[in-house]
PyMOL Python script that loads the backbone (N, CA, C, O; Angstrom):
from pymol import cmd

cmd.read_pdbstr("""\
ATOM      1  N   UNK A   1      17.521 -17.936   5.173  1.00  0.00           N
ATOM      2  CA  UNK A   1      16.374 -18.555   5.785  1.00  0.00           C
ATOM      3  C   UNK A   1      16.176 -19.949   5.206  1.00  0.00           C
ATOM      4  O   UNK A   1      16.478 -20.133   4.027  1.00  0.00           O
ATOM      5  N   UNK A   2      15.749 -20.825   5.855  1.00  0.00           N
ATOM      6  CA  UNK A   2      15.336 -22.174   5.573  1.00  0.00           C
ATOM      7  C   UNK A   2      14.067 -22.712   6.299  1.00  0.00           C
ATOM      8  O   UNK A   2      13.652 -22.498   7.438  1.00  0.00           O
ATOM      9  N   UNK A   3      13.633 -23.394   5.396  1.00  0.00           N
ATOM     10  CA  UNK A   3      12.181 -23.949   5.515  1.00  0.00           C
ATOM     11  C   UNK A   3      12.577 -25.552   5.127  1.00  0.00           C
ATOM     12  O   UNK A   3      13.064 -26.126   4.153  1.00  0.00           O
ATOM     13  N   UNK A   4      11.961 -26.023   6.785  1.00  0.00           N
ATOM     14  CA  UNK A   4      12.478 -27.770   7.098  1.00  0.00           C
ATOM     15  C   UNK A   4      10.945 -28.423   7.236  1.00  0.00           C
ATOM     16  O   UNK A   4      10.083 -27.866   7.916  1.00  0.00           O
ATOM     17  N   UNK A   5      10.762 -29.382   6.677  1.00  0.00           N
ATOM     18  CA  UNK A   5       9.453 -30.380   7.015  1.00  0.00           C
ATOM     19  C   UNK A   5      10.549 -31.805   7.265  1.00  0.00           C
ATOM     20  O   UNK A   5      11.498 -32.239   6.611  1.00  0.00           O
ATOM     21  N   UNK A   6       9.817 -32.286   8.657  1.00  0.00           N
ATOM     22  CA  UNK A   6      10.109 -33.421   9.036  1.00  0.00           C
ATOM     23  C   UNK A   6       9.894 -34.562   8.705  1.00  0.00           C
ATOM     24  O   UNK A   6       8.863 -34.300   8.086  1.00  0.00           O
ATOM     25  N   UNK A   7      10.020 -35.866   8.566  1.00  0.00           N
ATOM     26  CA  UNK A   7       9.408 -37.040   8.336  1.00  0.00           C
ATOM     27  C   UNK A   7       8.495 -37.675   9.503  1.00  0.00           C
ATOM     28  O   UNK A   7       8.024 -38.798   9.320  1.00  0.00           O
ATOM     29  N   UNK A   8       8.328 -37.225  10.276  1.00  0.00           N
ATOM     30  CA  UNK A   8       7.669 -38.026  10.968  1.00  0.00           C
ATOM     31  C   UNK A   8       6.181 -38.558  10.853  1.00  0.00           C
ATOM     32  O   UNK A   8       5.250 -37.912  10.373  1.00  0.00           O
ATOM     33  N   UNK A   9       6.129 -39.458  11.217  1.00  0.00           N
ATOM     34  CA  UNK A   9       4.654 -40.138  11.050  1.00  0.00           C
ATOM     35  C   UNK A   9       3.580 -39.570  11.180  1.00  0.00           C
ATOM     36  O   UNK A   9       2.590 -39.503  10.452  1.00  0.00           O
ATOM     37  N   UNK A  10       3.955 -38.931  12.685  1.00  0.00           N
ATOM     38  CA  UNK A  10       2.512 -38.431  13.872  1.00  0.00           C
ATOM     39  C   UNK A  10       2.563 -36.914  13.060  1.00  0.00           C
ATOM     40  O   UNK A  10       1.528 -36.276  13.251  1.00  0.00           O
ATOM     41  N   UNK A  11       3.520 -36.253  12.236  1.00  0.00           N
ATOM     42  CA  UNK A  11       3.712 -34.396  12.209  1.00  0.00           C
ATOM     43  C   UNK A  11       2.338 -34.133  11.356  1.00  0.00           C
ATOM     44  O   UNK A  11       1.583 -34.794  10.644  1.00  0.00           O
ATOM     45  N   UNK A  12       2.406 -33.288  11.658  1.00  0.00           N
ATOM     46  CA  UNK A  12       0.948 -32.659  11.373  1.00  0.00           C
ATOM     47  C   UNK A  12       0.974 -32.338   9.749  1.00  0.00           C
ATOM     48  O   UNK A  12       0.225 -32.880   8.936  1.00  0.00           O
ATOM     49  N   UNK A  13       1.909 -31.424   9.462  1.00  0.00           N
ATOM     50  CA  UNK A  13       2.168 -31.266   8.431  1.00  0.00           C
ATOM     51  C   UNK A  13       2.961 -32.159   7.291  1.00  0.00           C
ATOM     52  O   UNK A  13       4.191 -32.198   7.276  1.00  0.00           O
ATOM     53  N   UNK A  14       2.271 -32.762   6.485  1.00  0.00           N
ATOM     54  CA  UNK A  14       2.744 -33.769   5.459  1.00  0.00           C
ATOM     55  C   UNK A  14       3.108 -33.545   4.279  1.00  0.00           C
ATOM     56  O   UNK A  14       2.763 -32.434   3.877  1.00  0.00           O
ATOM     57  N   UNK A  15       3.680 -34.173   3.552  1.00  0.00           N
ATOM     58  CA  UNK A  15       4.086 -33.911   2.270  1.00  0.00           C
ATOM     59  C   UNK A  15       3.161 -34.943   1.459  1.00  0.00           C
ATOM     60  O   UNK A  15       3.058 -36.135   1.748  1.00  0.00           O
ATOM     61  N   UNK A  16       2.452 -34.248   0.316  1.00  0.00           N
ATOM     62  CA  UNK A  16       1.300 -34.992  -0.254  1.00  0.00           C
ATOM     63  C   UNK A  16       1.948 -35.319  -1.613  1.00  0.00           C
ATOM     64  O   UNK A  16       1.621 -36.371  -2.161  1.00  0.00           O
ATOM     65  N   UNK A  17       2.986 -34.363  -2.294  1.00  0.00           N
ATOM     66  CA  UNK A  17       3.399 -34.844  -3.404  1.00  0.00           C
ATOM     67  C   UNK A  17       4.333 -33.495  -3.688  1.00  0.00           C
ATOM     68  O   UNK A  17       4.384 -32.394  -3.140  1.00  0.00           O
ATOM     69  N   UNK A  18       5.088 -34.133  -4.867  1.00  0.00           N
ATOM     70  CA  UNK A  18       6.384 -33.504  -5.479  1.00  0.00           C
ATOM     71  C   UNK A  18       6.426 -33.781  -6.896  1.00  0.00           C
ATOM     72  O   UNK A  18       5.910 -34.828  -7.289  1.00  0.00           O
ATOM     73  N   UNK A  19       7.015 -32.923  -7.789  1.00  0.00           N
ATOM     74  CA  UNK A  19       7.525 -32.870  -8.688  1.00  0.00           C
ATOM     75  C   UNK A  19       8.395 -32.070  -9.376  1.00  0.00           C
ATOM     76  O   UNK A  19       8.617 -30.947  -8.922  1.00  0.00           O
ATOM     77  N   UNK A  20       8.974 -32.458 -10.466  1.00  0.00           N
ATOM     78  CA  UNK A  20      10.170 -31.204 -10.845  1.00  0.00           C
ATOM     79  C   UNK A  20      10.063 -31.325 -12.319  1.00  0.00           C
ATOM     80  O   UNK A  20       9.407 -32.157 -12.946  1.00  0.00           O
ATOM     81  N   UNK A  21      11.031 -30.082 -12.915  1.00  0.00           N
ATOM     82  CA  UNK A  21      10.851 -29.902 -14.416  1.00  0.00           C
ATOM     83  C   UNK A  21      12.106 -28.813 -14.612  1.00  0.00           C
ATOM     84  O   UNK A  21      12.818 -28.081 -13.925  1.00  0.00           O
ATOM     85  N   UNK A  22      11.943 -29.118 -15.726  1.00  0.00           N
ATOM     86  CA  UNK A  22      13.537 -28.096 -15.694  1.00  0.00           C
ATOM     87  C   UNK A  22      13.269 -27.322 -17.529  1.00  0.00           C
ATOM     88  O   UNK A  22      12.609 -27.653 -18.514  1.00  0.00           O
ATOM     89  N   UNK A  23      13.815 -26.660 -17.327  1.00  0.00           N
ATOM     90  CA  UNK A  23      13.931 -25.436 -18.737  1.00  0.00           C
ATOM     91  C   UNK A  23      15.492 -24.951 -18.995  1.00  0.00           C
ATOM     92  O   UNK A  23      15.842 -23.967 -18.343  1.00  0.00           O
ATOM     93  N   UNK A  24      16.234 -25.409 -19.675  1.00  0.00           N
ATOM     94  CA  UNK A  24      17.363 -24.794 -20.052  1.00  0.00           C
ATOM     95  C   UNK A  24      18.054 -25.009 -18.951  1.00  0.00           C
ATOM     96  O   UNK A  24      18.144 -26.226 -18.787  1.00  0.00           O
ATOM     97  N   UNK A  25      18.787 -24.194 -17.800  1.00  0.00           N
ATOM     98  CA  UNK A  25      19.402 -24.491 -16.943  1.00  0.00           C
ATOM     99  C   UNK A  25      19.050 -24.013 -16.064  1.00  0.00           C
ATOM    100  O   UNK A  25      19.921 -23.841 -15.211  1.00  0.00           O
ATOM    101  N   UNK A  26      17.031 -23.308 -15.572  1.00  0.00           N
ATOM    102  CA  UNK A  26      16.724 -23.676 -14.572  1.00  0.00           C
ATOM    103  C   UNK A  26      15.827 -24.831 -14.614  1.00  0.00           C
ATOM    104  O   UNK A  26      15.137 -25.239 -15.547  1.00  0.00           O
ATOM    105  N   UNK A  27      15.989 -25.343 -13.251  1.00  0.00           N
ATOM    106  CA  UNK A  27      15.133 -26.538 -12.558  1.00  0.00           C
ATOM    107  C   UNK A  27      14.203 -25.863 -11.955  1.00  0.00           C
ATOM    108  O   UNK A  27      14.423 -24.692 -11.648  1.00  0.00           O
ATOM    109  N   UNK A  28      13.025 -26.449 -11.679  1.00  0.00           N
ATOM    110  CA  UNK A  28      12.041 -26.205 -10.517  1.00  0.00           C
ATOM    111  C   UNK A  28      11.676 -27.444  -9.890  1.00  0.00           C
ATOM    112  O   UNK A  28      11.576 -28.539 -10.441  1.00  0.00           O
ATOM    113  N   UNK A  29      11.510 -27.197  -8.834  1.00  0.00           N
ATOM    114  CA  UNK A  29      10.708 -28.027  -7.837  1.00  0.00           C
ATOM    115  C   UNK A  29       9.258 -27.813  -6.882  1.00  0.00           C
ATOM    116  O   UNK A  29       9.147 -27.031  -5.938  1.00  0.00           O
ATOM    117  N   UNK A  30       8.339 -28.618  -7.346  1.00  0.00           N
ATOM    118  CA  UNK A  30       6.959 -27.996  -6.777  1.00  0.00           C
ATOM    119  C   UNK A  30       6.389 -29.500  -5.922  1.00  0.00           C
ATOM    120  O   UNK A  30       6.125 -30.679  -6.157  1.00  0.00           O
ATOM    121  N   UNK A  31       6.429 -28.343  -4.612  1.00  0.00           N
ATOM    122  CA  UNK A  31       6.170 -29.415  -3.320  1.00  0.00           C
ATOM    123  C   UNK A  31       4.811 -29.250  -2.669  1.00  0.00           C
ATOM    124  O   UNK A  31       4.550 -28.156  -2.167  1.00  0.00           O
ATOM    125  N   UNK A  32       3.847 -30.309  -2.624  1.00  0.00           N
ATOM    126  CA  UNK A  32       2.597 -29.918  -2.103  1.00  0.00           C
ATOM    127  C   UNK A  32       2.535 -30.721  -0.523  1.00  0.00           C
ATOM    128  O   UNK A  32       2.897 -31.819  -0.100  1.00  0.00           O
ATOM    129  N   UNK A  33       1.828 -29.437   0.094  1.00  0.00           N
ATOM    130  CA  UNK A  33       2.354 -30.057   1.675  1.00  0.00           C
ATOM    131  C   UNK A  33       0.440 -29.951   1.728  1.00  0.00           C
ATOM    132  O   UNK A  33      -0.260 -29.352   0.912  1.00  0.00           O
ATOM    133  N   UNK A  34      -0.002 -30.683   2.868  1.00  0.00           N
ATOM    134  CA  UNK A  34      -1.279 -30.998   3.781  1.00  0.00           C
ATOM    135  C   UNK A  34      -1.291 -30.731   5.373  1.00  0.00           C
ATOM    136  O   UNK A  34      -0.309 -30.965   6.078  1.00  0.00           O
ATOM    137  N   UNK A  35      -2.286 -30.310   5.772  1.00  0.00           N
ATOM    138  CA  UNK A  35      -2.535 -30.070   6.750  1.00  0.00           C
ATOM    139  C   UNK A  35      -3.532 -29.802   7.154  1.00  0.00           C
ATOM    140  O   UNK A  35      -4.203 -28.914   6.628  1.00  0.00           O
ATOM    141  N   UNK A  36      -4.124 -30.785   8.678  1.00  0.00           N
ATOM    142  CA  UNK A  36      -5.923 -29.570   8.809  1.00  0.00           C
ATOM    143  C   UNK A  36      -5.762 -29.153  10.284  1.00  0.00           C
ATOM    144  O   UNK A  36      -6.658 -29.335  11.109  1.00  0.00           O
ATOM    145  N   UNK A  37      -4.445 -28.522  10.608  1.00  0.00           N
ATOM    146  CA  UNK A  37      -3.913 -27.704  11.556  1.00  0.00           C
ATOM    147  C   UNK A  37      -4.151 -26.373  11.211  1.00  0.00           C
ATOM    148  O   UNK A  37      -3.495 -25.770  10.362  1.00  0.00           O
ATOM    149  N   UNK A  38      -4.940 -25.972  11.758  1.00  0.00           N
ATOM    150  CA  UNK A  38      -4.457 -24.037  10.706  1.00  0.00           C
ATOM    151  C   UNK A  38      -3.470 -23.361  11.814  1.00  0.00           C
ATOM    152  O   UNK A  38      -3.254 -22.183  11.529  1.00  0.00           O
ATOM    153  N   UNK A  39      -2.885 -23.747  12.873  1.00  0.00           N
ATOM    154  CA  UNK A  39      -1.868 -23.558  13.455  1.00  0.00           C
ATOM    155  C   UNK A  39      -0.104 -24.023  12.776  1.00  0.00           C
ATOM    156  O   UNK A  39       0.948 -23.393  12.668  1.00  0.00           O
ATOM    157  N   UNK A  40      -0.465 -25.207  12.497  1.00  0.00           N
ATOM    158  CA  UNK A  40       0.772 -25.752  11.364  1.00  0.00           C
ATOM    159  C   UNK A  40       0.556 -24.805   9.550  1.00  0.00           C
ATOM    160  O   UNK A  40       1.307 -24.478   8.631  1.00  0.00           O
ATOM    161  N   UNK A  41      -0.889 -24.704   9.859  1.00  0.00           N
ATOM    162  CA  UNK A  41      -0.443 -23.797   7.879  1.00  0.00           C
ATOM    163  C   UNK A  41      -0.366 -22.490   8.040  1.00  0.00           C
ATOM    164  O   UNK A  41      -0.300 -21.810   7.016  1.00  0.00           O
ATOM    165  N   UNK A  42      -0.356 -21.851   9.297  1.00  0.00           N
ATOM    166  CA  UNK A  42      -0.055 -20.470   9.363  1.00  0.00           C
ATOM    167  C   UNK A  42       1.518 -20.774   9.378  1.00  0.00           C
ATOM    168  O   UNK A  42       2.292 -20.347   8.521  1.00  0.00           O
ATOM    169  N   UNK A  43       1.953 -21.718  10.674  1.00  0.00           N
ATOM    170  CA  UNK A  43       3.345 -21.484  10.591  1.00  0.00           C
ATOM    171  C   UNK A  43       4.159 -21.385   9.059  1.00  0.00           C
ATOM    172  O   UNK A  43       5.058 -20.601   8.754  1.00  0.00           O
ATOM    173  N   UNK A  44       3.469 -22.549   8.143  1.00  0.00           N
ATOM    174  CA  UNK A  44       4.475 -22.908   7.035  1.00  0.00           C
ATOM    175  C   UNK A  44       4.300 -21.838   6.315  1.00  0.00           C
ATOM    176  O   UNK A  44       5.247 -21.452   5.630  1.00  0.00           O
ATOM    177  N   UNK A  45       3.045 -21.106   6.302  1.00  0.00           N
ATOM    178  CA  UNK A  45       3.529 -19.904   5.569  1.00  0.00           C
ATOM    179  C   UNK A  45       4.184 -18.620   6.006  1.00  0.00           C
ATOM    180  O   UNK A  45       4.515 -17.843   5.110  1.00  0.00           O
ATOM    181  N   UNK A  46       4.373 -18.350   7.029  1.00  0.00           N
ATOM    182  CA  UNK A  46       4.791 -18.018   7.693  1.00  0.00           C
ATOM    183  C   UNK A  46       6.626 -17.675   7.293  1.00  0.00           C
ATOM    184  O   UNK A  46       7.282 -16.652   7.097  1.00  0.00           O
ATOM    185  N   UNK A  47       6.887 -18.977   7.315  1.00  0.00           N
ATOM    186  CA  UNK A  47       7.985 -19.699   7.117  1.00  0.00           C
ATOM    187  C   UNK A  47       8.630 -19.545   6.137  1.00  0.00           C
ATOM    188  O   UNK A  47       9.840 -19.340   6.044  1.00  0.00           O
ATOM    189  N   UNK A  48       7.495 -19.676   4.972  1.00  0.00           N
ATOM    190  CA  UNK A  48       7.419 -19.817   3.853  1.00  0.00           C
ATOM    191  C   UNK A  48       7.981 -17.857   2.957  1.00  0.00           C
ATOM    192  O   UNK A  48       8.747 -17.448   2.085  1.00  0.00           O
ATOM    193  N   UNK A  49       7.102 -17.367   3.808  1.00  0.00           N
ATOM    194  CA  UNK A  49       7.219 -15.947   3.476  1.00  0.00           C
ATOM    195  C   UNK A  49       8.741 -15.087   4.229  1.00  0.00           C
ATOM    196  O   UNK A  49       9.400 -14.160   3.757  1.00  0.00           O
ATOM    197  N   UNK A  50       8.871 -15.641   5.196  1.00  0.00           N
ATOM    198  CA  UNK A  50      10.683 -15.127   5.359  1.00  0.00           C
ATOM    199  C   UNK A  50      11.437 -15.832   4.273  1.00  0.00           C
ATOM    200  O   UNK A  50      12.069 -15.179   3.442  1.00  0.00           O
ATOM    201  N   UNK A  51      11.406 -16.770   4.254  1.00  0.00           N
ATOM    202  CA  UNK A  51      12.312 -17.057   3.010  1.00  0.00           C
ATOM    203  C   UNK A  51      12.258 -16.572   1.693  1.00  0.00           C
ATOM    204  O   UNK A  51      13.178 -16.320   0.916  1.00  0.00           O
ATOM    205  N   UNK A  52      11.056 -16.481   1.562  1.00  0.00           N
ATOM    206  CA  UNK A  52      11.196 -15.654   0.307  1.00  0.00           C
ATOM    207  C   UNK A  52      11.540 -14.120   0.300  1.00  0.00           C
ATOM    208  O   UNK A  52      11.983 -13.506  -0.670  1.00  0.00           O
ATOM    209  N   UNK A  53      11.260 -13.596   1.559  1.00  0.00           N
ATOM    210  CA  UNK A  53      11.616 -12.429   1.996  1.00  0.00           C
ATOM    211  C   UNK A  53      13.235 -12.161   1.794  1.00  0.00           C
ATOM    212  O   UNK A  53      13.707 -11.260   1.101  1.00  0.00           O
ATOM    213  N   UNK A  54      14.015 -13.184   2.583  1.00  0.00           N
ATOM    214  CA  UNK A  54      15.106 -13.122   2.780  1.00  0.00           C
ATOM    215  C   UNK A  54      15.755 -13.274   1.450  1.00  0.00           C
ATOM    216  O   UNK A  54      16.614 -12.392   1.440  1.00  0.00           O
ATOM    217  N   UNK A  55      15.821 -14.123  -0.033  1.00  0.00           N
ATOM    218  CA  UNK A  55      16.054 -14.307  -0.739  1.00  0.00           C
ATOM    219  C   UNK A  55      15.397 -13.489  -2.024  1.00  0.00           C
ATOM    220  O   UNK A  55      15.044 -13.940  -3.114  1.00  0.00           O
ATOM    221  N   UNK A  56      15.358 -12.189  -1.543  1.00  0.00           N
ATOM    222  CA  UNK A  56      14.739 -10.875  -2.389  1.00  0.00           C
ATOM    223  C   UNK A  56      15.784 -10.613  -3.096  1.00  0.00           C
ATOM    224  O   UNK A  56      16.792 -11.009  -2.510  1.00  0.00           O
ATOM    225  N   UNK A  57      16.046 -10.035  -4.273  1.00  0.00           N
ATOM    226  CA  UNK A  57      17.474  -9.701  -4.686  1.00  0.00           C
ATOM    227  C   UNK A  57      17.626  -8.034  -4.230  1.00  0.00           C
ATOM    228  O   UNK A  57      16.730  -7.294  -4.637  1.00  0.00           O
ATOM    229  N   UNK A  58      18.394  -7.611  -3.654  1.00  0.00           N
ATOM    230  CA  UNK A  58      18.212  -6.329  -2.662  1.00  0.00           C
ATOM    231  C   UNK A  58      19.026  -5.380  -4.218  1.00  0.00           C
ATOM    232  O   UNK A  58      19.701  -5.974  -5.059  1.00  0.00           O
ATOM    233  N   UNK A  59      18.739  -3.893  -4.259  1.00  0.00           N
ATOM    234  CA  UNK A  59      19.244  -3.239  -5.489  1.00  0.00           C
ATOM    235  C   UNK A  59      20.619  -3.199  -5.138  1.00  0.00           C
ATOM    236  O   UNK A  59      20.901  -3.810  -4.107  1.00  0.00           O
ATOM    237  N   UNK A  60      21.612  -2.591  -5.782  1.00  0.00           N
ATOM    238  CA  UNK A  60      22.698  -2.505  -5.768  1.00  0.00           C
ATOM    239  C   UNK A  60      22.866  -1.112  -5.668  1.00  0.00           C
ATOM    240  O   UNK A  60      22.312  -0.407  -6.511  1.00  0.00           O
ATOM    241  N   UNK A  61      23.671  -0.500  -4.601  1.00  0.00           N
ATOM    242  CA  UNK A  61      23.688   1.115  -4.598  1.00  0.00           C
ATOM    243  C   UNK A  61      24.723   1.316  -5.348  1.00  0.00           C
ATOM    244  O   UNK A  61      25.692   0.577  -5.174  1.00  0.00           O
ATOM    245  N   UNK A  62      24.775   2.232  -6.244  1.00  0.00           N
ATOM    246  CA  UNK A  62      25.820   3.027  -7.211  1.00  0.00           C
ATOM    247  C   UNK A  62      26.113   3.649  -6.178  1.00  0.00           C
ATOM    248  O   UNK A  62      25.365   4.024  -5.276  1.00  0.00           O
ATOM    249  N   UNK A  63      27.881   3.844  -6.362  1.00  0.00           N
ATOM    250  CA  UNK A  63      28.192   4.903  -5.703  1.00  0.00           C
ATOM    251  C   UNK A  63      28.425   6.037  -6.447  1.00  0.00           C
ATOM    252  O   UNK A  63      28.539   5.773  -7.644  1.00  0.00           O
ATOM    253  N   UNK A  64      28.540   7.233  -6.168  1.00  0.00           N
ATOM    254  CA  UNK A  64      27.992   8.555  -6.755  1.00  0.00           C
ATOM    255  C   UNK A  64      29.720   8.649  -7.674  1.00  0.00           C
ATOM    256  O   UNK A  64      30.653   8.740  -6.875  1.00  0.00           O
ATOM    257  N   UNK A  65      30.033   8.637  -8.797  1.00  0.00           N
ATOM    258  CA  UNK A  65      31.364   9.196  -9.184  1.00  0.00           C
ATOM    259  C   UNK A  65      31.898  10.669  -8.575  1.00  0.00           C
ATOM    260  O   UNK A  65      31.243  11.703  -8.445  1.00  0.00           O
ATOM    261  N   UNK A  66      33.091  10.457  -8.297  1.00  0.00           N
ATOM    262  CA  UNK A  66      33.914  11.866  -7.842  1.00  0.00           C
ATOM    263  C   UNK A  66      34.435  12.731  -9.169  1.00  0.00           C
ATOM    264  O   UNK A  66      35.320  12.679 -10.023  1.00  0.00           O
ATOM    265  N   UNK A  67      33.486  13.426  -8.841  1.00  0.00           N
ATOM    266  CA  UNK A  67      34.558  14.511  -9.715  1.00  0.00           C
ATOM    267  C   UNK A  67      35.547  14.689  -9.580  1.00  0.00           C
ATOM    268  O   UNK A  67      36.106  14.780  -8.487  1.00  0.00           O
ATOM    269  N   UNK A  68      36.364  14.853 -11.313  1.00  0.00           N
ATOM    270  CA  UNK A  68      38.082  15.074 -11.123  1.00  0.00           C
ATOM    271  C   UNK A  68      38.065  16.006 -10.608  1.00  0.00           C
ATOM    272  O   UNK A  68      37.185  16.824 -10.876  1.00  0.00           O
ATOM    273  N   UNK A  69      39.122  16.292  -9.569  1.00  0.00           N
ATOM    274  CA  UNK A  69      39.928  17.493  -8.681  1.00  0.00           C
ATOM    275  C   UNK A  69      40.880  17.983  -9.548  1.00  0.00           C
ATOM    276  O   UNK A  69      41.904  17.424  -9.942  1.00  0.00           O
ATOM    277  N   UNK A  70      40.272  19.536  -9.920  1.00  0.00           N
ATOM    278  CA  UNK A  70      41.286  20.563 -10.449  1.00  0.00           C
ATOM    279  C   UNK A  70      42.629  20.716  -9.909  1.00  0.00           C
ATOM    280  O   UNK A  70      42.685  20.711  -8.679  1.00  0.00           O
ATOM    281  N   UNK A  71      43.394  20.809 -10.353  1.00  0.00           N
ATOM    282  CA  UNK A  71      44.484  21.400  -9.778  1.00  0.00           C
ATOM    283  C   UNK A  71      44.923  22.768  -9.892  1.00  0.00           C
ATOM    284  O   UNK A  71      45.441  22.962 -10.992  1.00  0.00           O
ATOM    285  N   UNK A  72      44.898  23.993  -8.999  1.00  0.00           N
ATOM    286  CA  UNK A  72      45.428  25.188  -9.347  1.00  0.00           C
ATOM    287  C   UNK A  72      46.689  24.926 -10.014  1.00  0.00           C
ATOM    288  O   UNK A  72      47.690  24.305  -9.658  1.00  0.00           O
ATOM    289  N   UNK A  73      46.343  25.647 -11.225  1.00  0.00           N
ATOM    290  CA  UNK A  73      48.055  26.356 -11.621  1.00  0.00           C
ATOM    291  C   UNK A  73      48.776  26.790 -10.833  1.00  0.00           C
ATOM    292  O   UNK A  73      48.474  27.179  -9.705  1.00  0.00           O
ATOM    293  N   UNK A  74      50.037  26.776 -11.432  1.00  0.00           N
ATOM    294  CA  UNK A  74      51.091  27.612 -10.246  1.00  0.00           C
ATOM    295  C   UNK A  74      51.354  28.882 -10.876  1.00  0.00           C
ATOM    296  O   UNK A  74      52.544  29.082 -11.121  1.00  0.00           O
ATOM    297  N   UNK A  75      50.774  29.531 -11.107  1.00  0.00           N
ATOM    298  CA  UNK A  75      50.685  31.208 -12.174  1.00  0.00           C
ATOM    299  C   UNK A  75      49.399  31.457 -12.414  1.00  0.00           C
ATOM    300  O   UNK A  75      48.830  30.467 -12.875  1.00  0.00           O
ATOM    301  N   UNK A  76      48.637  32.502 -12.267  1.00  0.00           N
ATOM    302  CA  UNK A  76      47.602  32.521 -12.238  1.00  0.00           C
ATOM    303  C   UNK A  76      47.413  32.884 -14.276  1.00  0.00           C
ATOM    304  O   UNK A  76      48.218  33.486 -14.987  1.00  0.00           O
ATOM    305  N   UNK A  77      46.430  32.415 -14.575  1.00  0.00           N
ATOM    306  CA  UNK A  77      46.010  32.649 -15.785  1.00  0.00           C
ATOM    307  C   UNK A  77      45.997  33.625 -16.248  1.00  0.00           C
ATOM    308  O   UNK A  77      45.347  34.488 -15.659  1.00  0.00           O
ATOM    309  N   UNK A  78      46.810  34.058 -17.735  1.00  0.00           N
ATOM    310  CA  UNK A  78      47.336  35.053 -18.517  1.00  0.00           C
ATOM    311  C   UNK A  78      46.151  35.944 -18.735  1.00  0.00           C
ATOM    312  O   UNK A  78      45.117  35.298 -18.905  1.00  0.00           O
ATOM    313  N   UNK A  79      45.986  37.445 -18.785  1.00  0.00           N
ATOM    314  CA  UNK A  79      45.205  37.928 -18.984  1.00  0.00           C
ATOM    315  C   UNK A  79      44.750  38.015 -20.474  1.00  0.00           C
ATOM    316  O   UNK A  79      45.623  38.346 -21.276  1.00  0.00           O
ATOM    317  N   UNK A  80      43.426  37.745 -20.977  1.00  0.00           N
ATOM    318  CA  UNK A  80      43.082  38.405 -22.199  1.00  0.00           C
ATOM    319  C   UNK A  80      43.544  39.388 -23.347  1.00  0.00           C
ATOM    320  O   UNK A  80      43.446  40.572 -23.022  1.00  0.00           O
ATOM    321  N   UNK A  81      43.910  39.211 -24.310  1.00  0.00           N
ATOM    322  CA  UNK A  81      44.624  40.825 -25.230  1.00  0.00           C
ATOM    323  C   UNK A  81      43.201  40.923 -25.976  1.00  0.00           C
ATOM    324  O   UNK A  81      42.761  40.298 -26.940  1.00  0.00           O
ATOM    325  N   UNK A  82      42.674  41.884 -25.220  1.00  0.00           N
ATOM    326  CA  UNK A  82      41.469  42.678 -25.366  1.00  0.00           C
ATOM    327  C   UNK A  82      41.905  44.102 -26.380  1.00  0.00           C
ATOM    328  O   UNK A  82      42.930  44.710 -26.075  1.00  0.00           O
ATOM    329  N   UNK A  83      41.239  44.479 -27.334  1.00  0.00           N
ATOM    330  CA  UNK A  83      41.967  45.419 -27.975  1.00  0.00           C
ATOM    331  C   UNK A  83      41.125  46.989 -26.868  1.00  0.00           C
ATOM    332  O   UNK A  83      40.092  47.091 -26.206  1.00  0.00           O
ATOM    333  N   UNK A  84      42.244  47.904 -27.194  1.00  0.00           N
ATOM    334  CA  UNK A  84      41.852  49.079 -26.155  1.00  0.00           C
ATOM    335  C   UNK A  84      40.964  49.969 -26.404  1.00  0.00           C
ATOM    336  O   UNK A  84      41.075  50.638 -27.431  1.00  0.00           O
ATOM    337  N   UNK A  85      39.739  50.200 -25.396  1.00  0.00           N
ATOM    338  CA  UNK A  85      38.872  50.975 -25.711  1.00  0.00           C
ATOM    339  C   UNK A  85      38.734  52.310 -26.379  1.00  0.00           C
ATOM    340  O   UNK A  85      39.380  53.085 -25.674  1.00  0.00           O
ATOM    341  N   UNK A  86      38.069  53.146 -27.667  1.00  0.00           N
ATOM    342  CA  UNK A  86      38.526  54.329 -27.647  1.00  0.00           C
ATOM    343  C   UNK A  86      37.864  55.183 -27.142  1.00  0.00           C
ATOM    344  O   UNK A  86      36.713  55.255 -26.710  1.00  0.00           O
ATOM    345  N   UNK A  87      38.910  56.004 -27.255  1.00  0.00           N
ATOM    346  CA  UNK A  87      38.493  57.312 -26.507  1.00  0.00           C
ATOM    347  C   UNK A  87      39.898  57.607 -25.209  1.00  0.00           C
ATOM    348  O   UNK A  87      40.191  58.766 -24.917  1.00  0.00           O
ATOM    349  N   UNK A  88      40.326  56.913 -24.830  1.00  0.00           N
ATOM    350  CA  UNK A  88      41.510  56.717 -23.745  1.00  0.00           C
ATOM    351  C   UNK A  88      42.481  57.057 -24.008  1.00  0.00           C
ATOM    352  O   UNK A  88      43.416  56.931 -23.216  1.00  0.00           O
TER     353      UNK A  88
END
""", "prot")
cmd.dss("prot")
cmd.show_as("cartoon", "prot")
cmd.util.cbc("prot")
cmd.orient("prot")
């Protein structure tokens, strides 16, 4: 999403002032816009709010790990040496 203000003379919506500042290796930029349209300041926020919408950081789905697949033996498993019951 993108959010455009025009230059034009007559546009309703103006740019009143700007500034920037930066911290380590982010920058910011803070833009103050005017208007006594409340048709133009609905749009910009408007505008304003898809973009920030769109630029949400969305979660990341894990995918579920597969369990290792057994492999049958080729002989079935040795029986137990159980000592013999008495009385038999």
């Amino acid at each position: 999403m993108t959010f455009r203000l025009f230059g034009l003379p007559e546009a309703e919506l103006r740019l009143k002032s700007f500034s920037s500042s930066s911290r380590g290796t982010r920058m910011t930029i803070r833009i103050e816009v005017e208007t006594s349209d409340p048709f133009e300041f609905g749009y910009a926020l408007r505008n304003l709010a898809e973009v920030q919408k769109g630029q949400r950081a969305k979660p990341k789905k894990t995918k579920p790990t597969p369990k290792p697949k057994v492999k049958p033996l080729a002989l079935p498993a040795p029986q137990l040496a159980l000592p013999k019951p008495e009385g038999l």
